[in-house]
C-alpha positions as CSV (number, residue, x, y, z in Angstrom):
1,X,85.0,143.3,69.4
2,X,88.4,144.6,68.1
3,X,91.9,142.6,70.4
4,X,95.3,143.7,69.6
5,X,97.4,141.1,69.5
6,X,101.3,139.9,70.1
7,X,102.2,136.7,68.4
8,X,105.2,134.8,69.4
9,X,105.4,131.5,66.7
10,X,107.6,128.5,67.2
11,X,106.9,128.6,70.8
12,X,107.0,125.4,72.9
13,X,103.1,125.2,73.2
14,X,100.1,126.5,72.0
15,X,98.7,129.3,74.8
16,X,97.1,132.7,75.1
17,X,98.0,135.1,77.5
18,X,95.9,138.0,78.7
19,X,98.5,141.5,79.6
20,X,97.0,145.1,79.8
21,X,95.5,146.4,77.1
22,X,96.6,143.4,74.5
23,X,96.4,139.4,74.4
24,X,100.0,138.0,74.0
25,X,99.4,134.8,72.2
26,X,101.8,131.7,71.4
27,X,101.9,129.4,68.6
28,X,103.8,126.5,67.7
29,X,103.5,126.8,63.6
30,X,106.4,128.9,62.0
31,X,106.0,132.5,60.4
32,X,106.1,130.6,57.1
33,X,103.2,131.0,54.4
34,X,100.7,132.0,56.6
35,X,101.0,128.8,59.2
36,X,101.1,131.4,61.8
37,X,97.7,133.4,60.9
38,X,96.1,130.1,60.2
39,X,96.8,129.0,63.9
40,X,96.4,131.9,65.1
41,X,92.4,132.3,64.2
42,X,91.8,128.9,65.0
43,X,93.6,129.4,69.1
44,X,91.5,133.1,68.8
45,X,88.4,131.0,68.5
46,X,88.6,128.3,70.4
47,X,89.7,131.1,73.1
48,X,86.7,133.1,72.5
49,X,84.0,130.3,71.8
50,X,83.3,131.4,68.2
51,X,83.4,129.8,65.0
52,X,86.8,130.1,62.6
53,X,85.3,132.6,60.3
54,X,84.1,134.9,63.0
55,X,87.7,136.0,63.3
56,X,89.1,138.1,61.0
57,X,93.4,139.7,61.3
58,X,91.9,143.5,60.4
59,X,96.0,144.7,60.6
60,X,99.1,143.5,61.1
61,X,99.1,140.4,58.5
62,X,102.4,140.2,57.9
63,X,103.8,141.3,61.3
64,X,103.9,140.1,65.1
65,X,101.4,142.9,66.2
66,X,98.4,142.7,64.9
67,X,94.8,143.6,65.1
68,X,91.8,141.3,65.8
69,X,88.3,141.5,64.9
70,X,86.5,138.9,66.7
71,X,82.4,138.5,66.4
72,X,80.1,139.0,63.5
């Protein structure tokens, strides 16, 4: 399954947030050496009921919209 993405970081809480078309997601950790991605697979799983490394950032590593392949 492919989920495009909005990430907000340094927010006040942890949270995902389902909009049309796209999931906005919130994270507490910094844009900062990858804190942000790291955070943002591990929220993406637990969200989705799949393991860590079934979630994969396909585009968008670097930015705030990004591309999400979540399964196998």
């Amino acid at each position: 399954m492919i989920v495009t993405v909005r990430v907000i970081p340094r927010a006040r809480q942890n949270k995902v947030v389902e909009e049309t078309g796209r999931l906005k997601v919130y994270l507490t950790a910094p844009p900062v050496e990858g804190k942000a991605n790291e955070a943002l697979i591990e929220l993406l799983a637990k969200h989705f009921g799949v393991k860590k490394k079934q979630v994969r950032i396909v585009r968008g590593d670097k930015g705030r919209d990004k591309t999400i392949e979540i399964g196998a």
